[in-house]
Structure formats: structure tokens, C-alpha cells
C-alpha positions in Angstrom: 5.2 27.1 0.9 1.6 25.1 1.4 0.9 25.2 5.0 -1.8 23.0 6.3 -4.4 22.3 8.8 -7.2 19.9 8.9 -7.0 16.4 7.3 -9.4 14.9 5.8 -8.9 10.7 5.1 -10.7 8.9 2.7 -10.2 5.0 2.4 -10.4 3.2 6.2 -9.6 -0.2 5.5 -6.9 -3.0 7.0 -4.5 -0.2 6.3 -6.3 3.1 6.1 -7.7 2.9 9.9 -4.2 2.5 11.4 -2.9 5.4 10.0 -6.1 7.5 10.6 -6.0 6.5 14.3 -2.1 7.2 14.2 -2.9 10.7 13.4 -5.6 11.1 15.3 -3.5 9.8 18.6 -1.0 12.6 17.4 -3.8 15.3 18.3 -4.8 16.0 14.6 -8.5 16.8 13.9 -9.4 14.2 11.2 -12.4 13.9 9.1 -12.9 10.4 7.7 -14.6 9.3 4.5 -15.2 5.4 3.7 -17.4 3.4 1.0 -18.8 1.4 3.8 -19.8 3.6 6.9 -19.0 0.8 9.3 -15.7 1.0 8.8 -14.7 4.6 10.3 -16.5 3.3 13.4 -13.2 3.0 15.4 -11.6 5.8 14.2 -15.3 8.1 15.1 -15.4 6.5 18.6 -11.6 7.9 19.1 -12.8 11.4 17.9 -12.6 11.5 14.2 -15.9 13.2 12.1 -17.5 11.2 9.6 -18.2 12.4 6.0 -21.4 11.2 4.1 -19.0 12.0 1.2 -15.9 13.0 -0.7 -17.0 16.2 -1.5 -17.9 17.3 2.1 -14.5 16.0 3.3 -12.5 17.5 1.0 -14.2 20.8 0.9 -13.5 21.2 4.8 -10.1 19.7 5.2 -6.8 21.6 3.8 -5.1 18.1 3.0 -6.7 15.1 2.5 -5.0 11.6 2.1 -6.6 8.9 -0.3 -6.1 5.4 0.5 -7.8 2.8 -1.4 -7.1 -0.7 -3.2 -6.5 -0.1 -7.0 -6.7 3.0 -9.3 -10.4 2.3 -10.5 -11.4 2.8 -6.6 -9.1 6.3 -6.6 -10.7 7.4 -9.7 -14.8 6.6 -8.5 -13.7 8.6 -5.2 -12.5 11.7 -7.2 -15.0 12.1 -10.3 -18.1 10.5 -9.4 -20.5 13.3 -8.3 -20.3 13.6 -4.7 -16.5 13.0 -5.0 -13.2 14.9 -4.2 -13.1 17.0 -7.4 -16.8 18.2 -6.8 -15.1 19.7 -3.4 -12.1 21.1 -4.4 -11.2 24.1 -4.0 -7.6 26.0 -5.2 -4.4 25.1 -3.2 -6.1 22.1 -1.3 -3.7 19.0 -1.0 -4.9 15.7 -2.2 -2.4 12.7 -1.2 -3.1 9.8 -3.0 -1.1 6.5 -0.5 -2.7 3.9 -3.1 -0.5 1.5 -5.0 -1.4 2.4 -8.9 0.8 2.9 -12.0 3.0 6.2 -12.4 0.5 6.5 -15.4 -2.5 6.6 -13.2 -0.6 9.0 -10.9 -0.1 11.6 -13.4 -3.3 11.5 -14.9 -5.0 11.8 -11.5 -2.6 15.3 -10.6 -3.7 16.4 -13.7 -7.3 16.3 -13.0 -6.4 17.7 -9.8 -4.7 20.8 -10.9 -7.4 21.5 -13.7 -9.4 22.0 -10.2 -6.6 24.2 -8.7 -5.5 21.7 -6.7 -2.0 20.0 -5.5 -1.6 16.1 -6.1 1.0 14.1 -4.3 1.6 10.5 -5.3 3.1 9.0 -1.8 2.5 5.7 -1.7 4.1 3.4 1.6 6.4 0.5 2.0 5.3 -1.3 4.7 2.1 -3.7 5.8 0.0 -3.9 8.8 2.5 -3.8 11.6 5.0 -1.3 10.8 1.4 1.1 9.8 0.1 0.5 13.4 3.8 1.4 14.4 3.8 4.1 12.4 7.2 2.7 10.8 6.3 2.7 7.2 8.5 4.4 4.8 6.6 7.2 2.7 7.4 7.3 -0.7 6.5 10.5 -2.7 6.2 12.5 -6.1 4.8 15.7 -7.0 5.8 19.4 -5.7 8.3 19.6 -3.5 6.5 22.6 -1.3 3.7 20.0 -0.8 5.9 17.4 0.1 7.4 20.1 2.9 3.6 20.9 4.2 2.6 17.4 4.9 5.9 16.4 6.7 4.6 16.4 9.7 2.1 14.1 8.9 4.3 12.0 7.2 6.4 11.9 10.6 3.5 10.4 12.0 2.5 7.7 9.7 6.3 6.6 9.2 9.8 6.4 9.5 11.2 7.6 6.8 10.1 9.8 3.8 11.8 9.5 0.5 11.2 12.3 -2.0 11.2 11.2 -5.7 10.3 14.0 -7.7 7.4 14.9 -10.0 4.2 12.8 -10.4 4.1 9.2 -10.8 7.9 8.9 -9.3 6.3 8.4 -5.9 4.4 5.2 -8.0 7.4 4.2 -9.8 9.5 3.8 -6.6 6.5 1.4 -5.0 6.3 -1.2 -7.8 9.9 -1.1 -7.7 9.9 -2.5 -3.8 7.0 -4.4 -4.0 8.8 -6.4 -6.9 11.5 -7.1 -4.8 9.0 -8.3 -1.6 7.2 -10.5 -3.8 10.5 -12.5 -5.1 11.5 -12.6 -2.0 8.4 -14.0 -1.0 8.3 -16.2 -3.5 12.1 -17.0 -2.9 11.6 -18.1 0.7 8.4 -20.4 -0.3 10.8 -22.0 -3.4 13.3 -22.7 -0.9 11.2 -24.3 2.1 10.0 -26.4 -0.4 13.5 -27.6 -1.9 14.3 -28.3 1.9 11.5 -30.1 2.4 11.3 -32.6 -0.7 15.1 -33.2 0.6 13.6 -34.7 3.6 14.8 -31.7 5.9 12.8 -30.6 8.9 11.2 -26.9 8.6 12.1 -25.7 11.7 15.5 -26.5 11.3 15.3 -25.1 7.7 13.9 -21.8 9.2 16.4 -21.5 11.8 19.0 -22.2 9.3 17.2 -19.0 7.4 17.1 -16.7 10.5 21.0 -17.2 11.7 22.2 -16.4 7.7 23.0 -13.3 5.9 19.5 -14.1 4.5 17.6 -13.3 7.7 15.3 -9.9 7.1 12.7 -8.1 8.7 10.2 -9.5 6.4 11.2 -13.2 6.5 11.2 -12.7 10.9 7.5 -10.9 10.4 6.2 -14.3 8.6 8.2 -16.7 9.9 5.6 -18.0 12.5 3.4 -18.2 8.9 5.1 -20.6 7.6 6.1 -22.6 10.6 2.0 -23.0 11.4 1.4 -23.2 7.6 -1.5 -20.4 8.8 -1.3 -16.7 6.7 -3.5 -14.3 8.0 -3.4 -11.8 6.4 -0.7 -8.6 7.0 -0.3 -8.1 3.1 -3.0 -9.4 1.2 -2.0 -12.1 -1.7 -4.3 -10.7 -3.7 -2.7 -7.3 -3.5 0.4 -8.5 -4.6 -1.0 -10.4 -7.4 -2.3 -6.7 -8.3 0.7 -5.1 -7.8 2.5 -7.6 -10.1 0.6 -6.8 -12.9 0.8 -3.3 -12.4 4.7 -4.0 -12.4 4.8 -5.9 -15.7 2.4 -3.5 -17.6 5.6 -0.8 -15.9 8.0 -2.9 -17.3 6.6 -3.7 -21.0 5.8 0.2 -21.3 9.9 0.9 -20.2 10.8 -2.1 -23.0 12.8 -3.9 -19.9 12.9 -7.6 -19.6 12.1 -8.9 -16.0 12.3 -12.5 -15.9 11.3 -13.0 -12.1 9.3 -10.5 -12.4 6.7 -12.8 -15.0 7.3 -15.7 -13.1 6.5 -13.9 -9.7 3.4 -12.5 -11.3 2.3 -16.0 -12.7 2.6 -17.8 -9.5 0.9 -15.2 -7.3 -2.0 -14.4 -9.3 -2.0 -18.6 -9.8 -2.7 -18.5 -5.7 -4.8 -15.7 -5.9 -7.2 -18.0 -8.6 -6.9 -21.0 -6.2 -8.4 -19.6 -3.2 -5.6 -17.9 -1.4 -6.4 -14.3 -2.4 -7.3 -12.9 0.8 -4.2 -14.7 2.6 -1.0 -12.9 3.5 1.0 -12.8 0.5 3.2 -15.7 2.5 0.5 -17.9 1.6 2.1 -18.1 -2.2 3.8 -21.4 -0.7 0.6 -22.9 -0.3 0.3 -22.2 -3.8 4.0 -24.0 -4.5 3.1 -27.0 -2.4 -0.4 -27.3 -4.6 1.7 -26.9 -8.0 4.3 -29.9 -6.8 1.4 -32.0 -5.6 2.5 -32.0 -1.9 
């Protein structure tokens, strides 16, 4: 058994800074690392220390999380020269919460065990709100003993914690959900739109939505979005358009045909190109209203 003390946290953006202050509000000493030094200004005014790099937070924290947009940011932040491998030292705890491919996961444990190091892929299901609620649902691969040791962190930052198995499951299991969230997304967009170009209100239509078997968390969480036709931003579109093609390049490498899956990807990373990119992932209606000249 790993048992750990002080966390470090490297990566303090829209998602990153809730879950830093969620541990910090838990009474945990955390050292914070970000790209842009304005950023861990919330989280240093609530106590946290700020790092001038990687390798100073890593080589005083026992366990430190990595949370950043896309595997090229997670690999910078552990090789470049000032970075996480520079500062690790044998049985320290990196645990990468960043949406990349299982390939990308495995590669990065191994670099981290050539250092003596433990690597745990535990990427989250869940977007702004349920990370400020501390509600997400953690999602992990690598050793099992590691896993154990950062439980009670992982109380903290969510509801549930769902083990996998070795590297790059933890990965696996997010491009699997977040293939489902973005057909759904898509799904409820397709559908408001049908209603519409049959003349039906889209109140009504969304009312209709909330009293059926349809009605989820998700679809309650956006449903002002659509009724306002505003999207800010909760799950960035352009994240999802990411995502997507991380989940095709998945399912091309397992020889699996995923029809939705292609179209999803198309339409998303076509509202992505069209200006919506830094909407919520909702806004890929826009993007369906533009495409049917409305």
C-alpha cells in the first residue's frame, strides 16, 4: 500500500481550479502549478502555494494530479526540462485527470515508471457544475494500491470512483462516455430542430422532452441553453470536437465501425470551424440550424 500526503496540482483551468479549491476546502495542503501564473490566483488567495514549475511541485508533493486540455499539453508538462519527470523521485504518484487516448496513457506510465514513479490514468465524467459539487465520477487505470492511496482524494473531487484496471482503461472508459454525451447532444439539437421546422413551439417541445423517459441530468443542465439559444460554456464544444477524434482514432485502431460516432465527430468539429468552439458543447445546434439554413 502507497500512502500519501501532500498534493501537488498542476493544470488550474475552468475545470482544474474547482477541484483544487475542492480539496483545498477539505483541509488538504495543496501546491499548485499552471502555464499561466494568473490562473492559481484563487486557489493562492484560499491558501494553496504556488510552484514556478513542474519540477518544484512534484519534487515536494507525494501525489500530484495533472489536469490539462489534450495529451500534447500532458506531455510538455512531464518532459520539458523544468517538468514533472525532472522532479520525480521513486514511489511518487502522478494522476493524470486529462481526456487523451489509452495509447497516450500507457506511454505516459511508462515514462513515469522508468523514473520510479506510479502513473494513474483517472480521467472524470462530469463538467463544470458537478466539479464545483464535487459530484464527478472518477474513472481510473493503473495499480490498484495507487488507486486505494488517493481514495480519499477522490472522495473529494467526486461521487463515485470506478476502477478499470491497468493503464489506459481509465482513458478507454472516458471516450466511451463522452461518445455517448456527444450523441446525445447532438440527438437533442436534431430533434429541436425536426420540432421546429414542423412549426412546433420550443418550449412546448422541451417540456415535452423533460416530462418523457427521455429527460436526463444532462438535457435539465442545458435546457435553459437551448431555450435562450445562449451556450456558455460548462463543456467546451471544442473539447468535444477533441474528444471525438480521439474516439474515432480508438475506434479505427479496435477495427469497430461507429456510425454516429463519424457523424457526431463531423458535425461537432463542423461548429467548432464555424465559430462555436469555445461554446458549451450544446451550442452544436447552432451548428444544425446554420447547416439547414435557419
Amino acid at each position: 500500500m502507497v500512502y500519501l500526503q501532500t498534493i501537488g496540482w498542476i493544470g488550474t483551468g475552468q475545470m482544474g481550479e474547482l477541484m483544487a479549491m475542492n480539496l483545498l476546502k477539505a483541509g488538504y495542503s495543496i501546491h499548485v502549478y499552471n502555464r499561466t501564473v494568473e490562473k492559481t490566483a484563487s486557489l493562492v488567495k484560499e491558501g494553496a502555494i504556488r510552484e514556478s514549475s513542474a519540477k518544484e511541485l512534484v519534487e515536494r508533493c507525494d501525489v500530484s494530479f495533472i489536469m490539462l486540455s489534450d495529451a500534447s499539453a500532458v506531455k510538455d508538462v512531464l518532459t520539458k526540462e523544468d517538468g514533472v519527470l525532472a522532479g520525480l523521485l521513486p514511489g511518487k504518484v502522478i494522476v493524470d485527470m486529462s481526456t487523451i487516448s489509452p495509447e497516450d496513457s500507457r506511454s505516459f506510465a511508462q515514462l513515469v515508471t522508468e523514473r520510479g514513479g506510479i502513473y494513474l490514468d483517472a480521467p472524470v465524467s462530469g463538467s463544470v457544475g458537478p466539479a464545483k459539487e464535487g459530484q464527478l465520477v472518477i474513472l481510473v487505470g493503473g495499480a490498484e494500491s495507487a488507486k486505494e492511496a488517493c481514495q480519499p482524494y477522490f472522495d473529494v473531487l467526486g461521487k463515485e470512483t470506478i476502477y478499470f484496471g491497468k493503464n489506459g482503461k481509465g482513458s478507454a472508459a472516458k471516450l466511451s462516455i463522452n461518445l455517448l454525451l456527444a450523441i446525445v447532444g447532438q440527438g437533442v439539437g436534431e430533434t429541436l430542430l425536426l420540432a421546429e421546422k414542423a412549426g412546433l413551439e420550443r418550449g412546448k417541445v422541451l417540456e415535452m422532452i423533460s416530462q418523457s423517459a427521455m429527460a436526463t441530468p444532462l438535457f435539465a443542465g442545458k435546457r435553459e441553453m437551448y431555450e435562450k439559444e445562449e451556450f456558455p460554456a460548462a463543456f467546451m464544444l471544442k473539447l468535444m470536437a477533441k474528444d471525438l477524434g480521439l474516439i474515432n482514432e480508438q475506434a479505427h485502431r479496435l477495427d469497430v465501425s461507429l456510425p454516429l460516432a463519424e457523424a457526431a465527430k463531423d458535425t461537432y468539429m463542423s461548429a467548432r470551424d464555424s465559430g462555436e468552439g469555445d461554446s458549451d458543447m450544446a451550442a452544436v445546434f447552432v451548428e444544425l440550424k446554420r447547416k439547414n439554413n435557419r
